[in-house]
N, CA, C and O atoms as a GROMACS GRO file, in nm:
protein
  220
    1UNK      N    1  -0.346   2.973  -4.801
    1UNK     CA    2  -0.298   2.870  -4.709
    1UNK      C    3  -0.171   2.804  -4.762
    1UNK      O    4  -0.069   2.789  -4.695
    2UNK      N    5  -0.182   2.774  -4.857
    2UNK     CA    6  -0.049   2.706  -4.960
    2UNK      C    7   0.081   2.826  -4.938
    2UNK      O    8   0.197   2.811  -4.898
    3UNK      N    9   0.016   2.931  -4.976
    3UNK     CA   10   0.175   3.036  -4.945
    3UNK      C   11   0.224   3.042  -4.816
    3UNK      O   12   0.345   3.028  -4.801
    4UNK      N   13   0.162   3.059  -4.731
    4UNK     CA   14   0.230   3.013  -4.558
    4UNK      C   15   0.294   2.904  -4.514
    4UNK      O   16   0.375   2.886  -4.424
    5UNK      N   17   0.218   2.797  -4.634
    5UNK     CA   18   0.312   2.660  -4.612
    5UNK      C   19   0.456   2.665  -4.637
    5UNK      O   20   0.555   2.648  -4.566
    6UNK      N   21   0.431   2.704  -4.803
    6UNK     CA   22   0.556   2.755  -4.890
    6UNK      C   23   0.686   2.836  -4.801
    6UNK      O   24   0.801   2.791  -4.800
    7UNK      N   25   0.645   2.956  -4.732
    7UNK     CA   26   0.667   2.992  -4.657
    7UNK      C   27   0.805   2.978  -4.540
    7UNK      O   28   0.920   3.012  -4.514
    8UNK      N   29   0.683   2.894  -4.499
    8UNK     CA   30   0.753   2.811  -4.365
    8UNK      C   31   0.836   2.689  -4.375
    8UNK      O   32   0.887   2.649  -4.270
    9UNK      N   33   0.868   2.591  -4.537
    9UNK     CA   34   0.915   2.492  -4.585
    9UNK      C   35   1.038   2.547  -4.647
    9UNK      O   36   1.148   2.492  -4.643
   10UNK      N   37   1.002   2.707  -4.728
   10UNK     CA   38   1.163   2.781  -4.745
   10UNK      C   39   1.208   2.802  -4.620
   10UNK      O   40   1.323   2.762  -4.634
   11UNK      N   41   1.200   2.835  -4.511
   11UNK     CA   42   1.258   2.883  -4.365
   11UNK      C   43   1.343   2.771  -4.343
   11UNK      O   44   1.466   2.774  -4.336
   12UNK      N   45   1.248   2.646  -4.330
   12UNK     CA   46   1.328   2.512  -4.243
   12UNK      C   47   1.449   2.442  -4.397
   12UNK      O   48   1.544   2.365  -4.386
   13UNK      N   49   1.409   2.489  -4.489
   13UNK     CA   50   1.514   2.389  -4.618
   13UNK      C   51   1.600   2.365  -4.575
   13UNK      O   52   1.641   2.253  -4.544
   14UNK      N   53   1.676   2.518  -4.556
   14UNK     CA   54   1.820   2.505  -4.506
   14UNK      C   55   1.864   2.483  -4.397
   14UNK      O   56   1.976   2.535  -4.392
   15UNK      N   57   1.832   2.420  -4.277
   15UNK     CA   58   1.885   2.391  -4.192
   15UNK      C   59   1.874   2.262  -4.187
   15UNK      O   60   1.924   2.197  -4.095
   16UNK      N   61   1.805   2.205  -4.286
   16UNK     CA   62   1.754   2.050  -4.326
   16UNK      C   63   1.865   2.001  -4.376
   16UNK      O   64   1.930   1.899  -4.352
   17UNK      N   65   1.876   2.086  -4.448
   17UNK     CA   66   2.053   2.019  -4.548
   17UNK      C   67   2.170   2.040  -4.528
   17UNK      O   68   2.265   2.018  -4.603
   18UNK      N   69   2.167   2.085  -4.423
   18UNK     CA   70   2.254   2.151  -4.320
   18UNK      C   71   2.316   2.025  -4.246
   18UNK      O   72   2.424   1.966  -4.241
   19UNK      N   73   2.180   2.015  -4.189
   19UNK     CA   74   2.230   1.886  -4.079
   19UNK      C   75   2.220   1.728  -4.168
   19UNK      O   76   2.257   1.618  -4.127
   20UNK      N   77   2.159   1.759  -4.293
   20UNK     CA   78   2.206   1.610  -4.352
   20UNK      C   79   2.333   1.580  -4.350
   20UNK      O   80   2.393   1.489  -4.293
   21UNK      N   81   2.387   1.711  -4.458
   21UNK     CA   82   2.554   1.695  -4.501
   21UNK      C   83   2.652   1.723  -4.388
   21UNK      O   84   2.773   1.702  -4.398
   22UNK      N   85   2.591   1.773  -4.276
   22UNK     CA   86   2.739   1.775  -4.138
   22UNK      C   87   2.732   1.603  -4.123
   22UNK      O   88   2.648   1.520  -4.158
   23UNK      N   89   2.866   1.597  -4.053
   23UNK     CA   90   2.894   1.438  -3.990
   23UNK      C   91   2.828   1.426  -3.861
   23UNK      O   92   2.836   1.523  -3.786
   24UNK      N   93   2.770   1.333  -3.826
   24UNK     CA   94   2.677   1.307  -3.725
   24UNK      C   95   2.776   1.315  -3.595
   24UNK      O   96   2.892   1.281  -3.615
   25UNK      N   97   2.748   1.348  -3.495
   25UNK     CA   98   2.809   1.326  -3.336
   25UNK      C   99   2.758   1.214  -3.281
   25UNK      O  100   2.640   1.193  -3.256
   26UNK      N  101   2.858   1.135  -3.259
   26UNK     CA  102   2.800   0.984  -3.134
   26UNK      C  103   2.747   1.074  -3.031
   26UNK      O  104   2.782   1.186  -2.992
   27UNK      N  105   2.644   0.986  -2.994
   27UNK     CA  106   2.544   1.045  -2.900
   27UNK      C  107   2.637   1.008  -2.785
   27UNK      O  108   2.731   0.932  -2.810
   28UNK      N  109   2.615   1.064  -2.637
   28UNK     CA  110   2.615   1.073  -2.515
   28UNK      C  111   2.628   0.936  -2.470
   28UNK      O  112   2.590   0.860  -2.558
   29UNK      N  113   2.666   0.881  -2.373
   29UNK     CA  114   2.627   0.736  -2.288
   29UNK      C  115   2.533   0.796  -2.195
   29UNK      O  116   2.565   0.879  -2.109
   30UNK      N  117   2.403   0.748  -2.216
   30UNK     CA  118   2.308   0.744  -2.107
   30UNK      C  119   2.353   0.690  -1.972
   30UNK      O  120   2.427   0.594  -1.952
   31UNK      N  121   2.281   0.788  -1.862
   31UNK     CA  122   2.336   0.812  -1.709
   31UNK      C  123   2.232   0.740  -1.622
   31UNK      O  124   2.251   0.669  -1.523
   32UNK      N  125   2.108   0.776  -1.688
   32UNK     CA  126   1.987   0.682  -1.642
   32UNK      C  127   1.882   0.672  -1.743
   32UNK      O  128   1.895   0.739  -1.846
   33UNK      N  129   1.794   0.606  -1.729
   33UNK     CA  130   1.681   0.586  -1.825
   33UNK      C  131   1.570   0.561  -1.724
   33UNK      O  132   1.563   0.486  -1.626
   34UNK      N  133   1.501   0.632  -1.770
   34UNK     CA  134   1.308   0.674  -1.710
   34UNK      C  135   1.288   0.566  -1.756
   34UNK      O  136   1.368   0.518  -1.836
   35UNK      N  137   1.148   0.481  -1.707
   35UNK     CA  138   1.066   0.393  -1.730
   35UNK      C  139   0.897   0.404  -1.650
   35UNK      O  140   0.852   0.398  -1.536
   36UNK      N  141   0.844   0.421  -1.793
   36UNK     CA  142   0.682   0.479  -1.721
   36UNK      C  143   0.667   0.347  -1.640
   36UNK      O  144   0.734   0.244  -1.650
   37UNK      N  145   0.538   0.383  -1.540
   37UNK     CA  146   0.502   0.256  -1.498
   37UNK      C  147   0.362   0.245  -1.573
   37UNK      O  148   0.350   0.124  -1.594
   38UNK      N  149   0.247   0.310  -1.625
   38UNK     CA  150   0.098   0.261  -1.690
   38UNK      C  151   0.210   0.236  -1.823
   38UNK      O  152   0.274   0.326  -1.878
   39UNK      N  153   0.214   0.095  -1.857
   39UNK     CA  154   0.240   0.020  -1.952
   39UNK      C  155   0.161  -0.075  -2.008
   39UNK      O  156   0.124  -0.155  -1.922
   40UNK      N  157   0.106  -0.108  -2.154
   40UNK     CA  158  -0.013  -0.169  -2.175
   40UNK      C  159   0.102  -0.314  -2.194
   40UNK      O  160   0.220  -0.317  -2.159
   41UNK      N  161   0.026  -0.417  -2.256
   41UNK     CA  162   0.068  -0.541  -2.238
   41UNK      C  163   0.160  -0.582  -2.341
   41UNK      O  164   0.222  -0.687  -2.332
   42UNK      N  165   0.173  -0.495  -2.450
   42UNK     CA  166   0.230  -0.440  -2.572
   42UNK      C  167   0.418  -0.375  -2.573
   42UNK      O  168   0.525  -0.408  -2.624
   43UNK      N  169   0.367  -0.273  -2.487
   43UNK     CA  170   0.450  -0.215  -2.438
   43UNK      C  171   0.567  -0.260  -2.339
   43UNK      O  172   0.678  -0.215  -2.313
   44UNK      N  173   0.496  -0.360  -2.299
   44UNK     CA  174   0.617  -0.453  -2.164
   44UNK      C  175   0.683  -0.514  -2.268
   44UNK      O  176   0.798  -0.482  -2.298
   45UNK      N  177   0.605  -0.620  -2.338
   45UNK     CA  178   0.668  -0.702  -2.403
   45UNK      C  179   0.757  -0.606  -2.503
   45UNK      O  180   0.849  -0.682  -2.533
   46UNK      N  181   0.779  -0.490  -2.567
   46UNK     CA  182   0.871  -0.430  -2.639
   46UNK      C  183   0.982  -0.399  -2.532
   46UNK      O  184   1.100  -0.425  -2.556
   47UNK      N  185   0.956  -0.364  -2.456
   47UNK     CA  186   1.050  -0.298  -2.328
   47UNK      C  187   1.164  -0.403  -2.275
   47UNK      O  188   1.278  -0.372  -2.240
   48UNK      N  189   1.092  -0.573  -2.279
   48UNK     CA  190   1.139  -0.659  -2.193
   48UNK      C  191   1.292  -0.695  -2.244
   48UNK      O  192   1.386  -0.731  -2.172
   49UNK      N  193   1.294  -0.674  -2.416
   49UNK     CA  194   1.491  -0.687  -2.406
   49UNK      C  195   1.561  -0.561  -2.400
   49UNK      O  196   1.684  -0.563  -2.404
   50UNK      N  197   1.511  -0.471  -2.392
   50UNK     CA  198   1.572  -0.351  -2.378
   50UNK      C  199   1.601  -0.324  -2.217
   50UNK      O  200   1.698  -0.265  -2.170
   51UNK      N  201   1.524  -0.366  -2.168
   51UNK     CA  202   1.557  -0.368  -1.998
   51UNK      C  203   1.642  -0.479  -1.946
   51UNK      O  204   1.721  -0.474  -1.852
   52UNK      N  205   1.606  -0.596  -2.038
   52UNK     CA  206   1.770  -0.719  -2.048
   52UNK      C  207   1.897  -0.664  -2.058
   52UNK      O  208   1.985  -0.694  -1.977
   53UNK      N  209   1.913  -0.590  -2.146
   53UNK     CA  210   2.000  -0.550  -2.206
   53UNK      C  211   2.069  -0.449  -2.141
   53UNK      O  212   2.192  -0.445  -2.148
   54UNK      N  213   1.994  -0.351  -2.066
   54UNK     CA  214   2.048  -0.252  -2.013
   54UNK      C  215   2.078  -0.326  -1.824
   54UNK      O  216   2.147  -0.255  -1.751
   55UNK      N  217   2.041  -0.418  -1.782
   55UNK     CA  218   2.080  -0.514  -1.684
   55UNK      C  219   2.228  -0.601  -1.716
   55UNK      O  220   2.269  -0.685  -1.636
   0.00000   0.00000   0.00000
């Protein structure tokens, strides 16, 4: 089980350190943003300045 891990952790290394050491790309400007509606009471209240904000 350990050697399949081994394995599969040499496969991904290098593309790990790959994308550490490239320079990052500014992301996109969002066009729209989804908003679930089953939201627990938790969840609104995290949401509520982010939906300020994007108003």
């Amino acid at each position: 089980m350990t050697e399949s891990r081994a394995a599969g952790r040499l496969r991904v290394l290098p593309r790990v350190l790959a994308s550490r050491l490239s320079p990052r790309r500014k992301p996109a400007q969002p066009k729209r943003v989804l908003i679930a509606h089953h939201l627990l009471l938790g969840d609104v209240v995290m949401l509520a300045p982010l939906l300020a904000k994007l108003r």
